[in-house]
C-alpha positions as CSV (number, residue, x, y, z in Angstrom):
1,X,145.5,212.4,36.1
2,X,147.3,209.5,34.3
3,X,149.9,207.3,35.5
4,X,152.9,205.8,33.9
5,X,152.9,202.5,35.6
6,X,156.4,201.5,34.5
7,X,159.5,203.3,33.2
8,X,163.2,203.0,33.5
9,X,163.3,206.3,34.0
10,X,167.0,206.1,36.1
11,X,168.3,204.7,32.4
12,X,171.2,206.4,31.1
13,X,169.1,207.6,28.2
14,X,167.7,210.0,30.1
15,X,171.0,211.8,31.6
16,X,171.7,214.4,29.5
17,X,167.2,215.8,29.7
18,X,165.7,214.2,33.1
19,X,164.6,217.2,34.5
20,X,162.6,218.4,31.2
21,X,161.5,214.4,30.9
22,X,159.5,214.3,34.0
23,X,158.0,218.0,33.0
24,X,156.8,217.4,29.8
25,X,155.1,214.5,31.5
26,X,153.9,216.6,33.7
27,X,152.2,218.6,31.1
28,X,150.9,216.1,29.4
29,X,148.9,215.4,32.3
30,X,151.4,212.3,33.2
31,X,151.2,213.7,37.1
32,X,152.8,209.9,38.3
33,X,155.6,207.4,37.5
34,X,156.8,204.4,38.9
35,X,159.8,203.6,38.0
36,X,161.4,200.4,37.9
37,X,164.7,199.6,39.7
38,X,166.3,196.2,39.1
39,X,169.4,195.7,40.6
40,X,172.6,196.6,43.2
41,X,173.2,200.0,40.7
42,X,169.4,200.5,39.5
43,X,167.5,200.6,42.7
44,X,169.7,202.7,44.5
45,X,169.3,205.4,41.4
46,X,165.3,204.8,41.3
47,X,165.2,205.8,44.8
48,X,167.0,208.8,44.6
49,X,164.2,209.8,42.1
50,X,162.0,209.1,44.6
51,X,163.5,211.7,46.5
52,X,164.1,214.1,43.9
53,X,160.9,214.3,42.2
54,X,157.3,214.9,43.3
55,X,154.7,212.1,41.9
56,X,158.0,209.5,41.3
57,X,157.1,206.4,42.8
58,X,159.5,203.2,42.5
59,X,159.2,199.5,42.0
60,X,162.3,197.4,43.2
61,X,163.3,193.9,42.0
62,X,165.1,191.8,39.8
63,X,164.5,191.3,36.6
64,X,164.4,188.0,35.3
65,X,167.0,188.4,32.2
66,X,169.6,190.1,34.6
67,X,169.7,187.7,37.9
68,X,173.0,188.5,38.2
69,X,172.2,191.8,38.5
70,X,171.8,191.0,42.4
71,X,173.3,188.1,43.9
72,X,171.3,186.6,47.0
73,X,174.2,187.6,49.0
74,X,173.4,190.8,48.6
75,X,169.5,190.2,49.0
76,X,169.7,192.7,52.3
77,X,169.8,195.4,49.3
78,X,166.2,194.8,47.9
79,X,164.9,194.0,51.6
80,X,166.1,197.4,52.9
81,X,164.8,199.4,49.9
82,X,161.2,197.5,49.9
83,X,161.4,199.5,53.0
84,X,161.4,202.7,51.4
85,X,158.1,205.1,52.2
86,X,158.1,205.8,48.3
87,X,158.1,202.0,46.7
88,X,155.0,200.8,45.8
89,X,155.7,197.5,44.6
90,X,158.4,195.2,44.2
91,X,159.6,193.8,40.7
92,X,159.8,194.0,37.9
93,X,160.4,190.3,38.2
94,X,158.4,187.2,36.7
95,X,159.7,184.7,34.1
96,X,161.6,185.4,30.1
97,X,161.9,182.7,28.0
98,X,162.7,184.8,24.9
99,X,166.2,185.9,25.4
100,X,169.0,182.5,25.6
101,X,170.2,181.3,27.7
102,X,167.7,181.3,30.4
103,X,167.9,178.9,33.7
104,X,164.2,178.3,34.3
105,X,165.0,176.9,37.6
106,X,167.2,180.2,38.7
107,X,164.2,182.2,37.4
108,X,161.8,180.7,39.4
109,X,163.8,181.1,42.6
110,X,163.9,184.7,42.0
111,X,160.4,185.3,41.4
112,X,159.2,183.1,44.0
113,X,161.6,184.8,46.3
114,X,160.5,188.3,45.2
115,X,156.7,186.7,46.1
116,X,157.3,186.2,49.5
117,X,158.9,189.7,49.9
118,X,156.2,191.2,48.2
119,X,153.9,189.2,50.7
120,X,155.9,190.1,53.8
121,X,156.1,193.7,53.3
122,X,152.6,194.1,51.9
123,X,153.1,195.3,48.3
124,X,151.8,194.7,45.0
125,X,154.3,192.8,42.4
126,X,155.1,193.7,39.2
127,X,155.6,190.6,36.3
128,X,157.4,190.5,33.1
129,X,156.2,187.9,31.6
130,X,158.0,186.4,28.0
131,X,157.1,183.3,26.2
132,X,156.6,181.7,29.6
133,X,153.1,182.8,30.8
134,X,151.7,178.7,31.2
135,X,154.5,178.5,34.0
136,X,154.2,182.1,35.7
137,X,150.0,181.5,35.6
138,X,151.8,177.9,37.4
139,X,153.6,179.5,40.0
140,X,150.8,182.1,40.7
141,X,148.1,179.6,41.7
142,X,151.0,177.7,43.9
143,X,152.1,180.6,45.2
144,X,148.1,181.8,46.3
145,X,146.4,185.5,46.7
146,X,148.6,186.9,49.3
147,X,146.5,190.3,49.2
148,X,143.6,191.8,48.0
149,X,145.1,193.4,44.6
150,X,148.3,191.4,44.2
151,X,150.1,193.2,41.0
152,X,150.1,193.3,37.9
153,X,151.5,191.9,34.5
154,X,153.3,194.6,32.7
155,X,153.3,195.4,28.8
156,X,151.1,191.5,28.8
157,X,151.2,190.1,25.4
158,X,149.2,187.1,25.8
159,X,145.6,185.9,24.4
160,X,142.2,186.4,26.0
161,X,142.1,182.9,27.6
162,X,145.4,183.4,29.4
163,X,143.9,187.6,30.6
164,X,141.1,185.7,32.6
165,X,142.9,183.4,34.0
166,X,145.1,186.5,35.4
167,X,142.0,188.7,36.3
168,X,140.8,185.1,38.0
169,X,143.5,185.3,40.5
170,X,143.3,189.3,41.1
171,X,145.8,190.6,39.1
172,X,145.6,193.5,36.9
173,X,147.3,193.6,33.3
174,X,149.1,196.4,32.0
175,X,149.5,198.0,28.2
176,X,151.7,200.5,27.0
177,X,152.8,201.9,22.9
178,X,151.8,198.4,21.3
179,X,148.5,199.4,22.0
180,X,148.5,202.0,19.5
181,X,150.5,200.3,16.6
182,X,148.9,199.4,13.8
183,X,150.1,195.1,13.7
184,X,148.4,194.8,17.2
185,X,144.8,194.6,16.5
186,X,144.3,191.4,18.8
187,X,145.9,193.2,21.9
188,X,142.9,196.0,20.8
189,X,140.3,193.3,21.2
190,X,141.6,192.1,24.2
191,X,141.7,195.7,25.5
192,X,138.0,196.2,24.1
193,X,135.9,193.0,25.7
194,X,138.7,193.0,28.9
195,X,136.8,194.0,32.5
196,X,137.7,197.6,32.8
197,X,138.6,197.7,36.6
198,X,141.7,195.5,35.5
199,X,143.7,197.6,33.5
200,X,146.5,199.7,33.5
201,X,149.0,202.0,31.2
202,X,152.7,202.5,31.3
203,X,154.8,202.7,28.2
204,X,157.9,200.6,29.4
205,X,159.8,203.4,28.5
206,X,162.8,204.1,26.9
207,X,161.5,201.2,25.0
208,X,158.5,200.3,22.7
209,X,157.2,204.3,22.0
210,X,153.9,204.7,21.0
211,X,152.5,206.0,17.4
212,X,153.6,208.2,16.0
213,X,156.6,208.3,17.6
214,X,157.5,204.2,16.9
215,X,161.5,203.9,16.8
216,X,161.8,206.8,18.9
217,X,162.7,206.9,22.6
218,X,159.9,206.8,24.8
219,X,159.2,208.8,27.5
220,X,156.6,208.8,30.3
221,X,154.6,211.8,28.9
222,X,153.9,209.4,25.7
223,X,151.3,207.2,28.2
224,X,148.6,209.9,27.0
225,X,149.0,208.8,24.1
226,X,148.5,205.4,25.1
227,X,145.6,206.9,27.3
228,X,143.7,208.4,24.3
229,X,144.1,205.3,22.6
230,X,142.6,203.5,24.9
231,X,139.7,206.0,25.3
232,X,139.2,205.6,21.5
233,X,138.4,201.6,22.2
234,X,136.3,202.2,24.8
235,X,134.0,204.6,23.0
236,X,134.7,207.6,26.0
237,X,136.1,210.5,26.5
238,X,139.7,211.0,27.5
239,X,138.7,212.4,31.0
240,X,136.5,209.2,31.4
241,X,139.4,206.6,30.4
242,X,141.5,208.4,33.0
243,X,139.4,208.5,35.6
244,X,138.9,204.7,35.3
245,X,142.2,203.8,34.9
246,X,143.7,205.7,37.7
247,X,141.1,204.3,40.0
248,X,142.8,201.2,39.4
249,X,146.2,202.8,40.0
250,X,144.6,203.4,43.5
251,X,143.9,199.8,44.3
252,X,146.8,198.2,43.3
253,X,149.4,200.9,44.2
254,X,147.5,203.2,46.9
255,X,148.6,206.0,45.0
């Protein structure tokens, strides 16, 4: 059983084949997505996959390069749907300081505000995390544990130094295509000497599609690919890899 840990699977790039999507995934052995709802029009939709799809999980936020996606007037939105028996987590949110113009004071409201909801309703959190990873390791610490598996940073792009000081404070760390393509042997090192009970897969999609399908559209079936990569680093079989990994699922998600 392998687990695509985050997709954007309610994206319009999926309208026109959802339904054969989600079962090619399914045959791949991809038996569970979360997907990622960010916003008054995207969390809505990501629940409704919830509901339509068996193994469809959701994570709700705001995403940190589209605050005004949801306004704090209409925070009731993301409270309510926290609420939901199928979330799992709330985010993506975190800190971007790749795309201009950013606020980095606006940003920080958000995620510290998307903390303290994942804190009050008991739910791991899911971080992006761009060019800004000294101030969201920051904001972490202040913010403290609040549970036993707190989250984890998604498609993480950062060196080894940075990785422990995430694992330090109970977080996992997520990889998805980059992990196969040929310019990323340092995330393959990372992957390679990194605790094994700390990582997970996802493949971000529509974006960043794993080899040999680079350029394409993604598409959650593609995390075995990112699977067998993974099994290739670690010197195990593809059964093995996948058994770890969704262990860790279990922990962080209870799914």
């Amino acid at each position: 059983m392998i687990t695509d840990t985050h997709a954007h699977l309610d994206y319009p790039d999926y309208d026109a084949d959802r339904d054969e999507v989600v079962e090619r995934a399914r045959q791949a052995g991809v038996t569970q997505i979360i997907t990622i709802g960010i916003g008054r029009k995207s969390i809505p939709s990501s629940l409704a996959l919830c509901d339509k799809y068996e193994g469809v999980f959701a994570a709700v936020g705001v995403h940190p390069t589209s605050l005004d996606a949801l306004g704090l007037e209409e925070w009731t939105l993301l409270e309510d749907a926290a609420k939901h028996p199928r979330v799992v987590a709330i985010g993506e949110t975190g800190l971007d300081y790749h795309h201009e113009p950013f606020d980095k004071g606006r940003q920080r409201d958000y995620f510290l505000r998307q903390l303290d909801l994942a804190k009050r309703v008991d739910r791991p959190v899911v971080i992006h995390c761009r060019n800004a990873y000294e101030d969201a390791v920051k904001i972490l610490r202040e913010f403290g544990r609040f549970r036993k598996e707190p989250g984890v940073m998604h498609c993480f792009g950062a060196d080894r130094a940075t990785a422990e000081q995430v694992y330090e404070m109970g977080y996992m760390i997520s990889v998805g295509g980059i992990l196969t393509f040929k310019n990323a042997p340092a995330l393959r090192e990372l992957v390679e000497a990194m605790p094994r009970d700390r990582l997970l897969l996802e493949t971000d999609c529509p974006f960043l599609a794993p080899a040999p399908h680079r350029g394409k559209r993604n598409e959650p079936g593609w995390t075995r690919l990112v699977a067998e990569k993974l099994a290739e680093i670690w010197k195990v079989s593809l059964e093995e890899a996948a058994r770890q990994v969704a262990a860790n699922v279990k922990r962080v998600f209870g799914i």
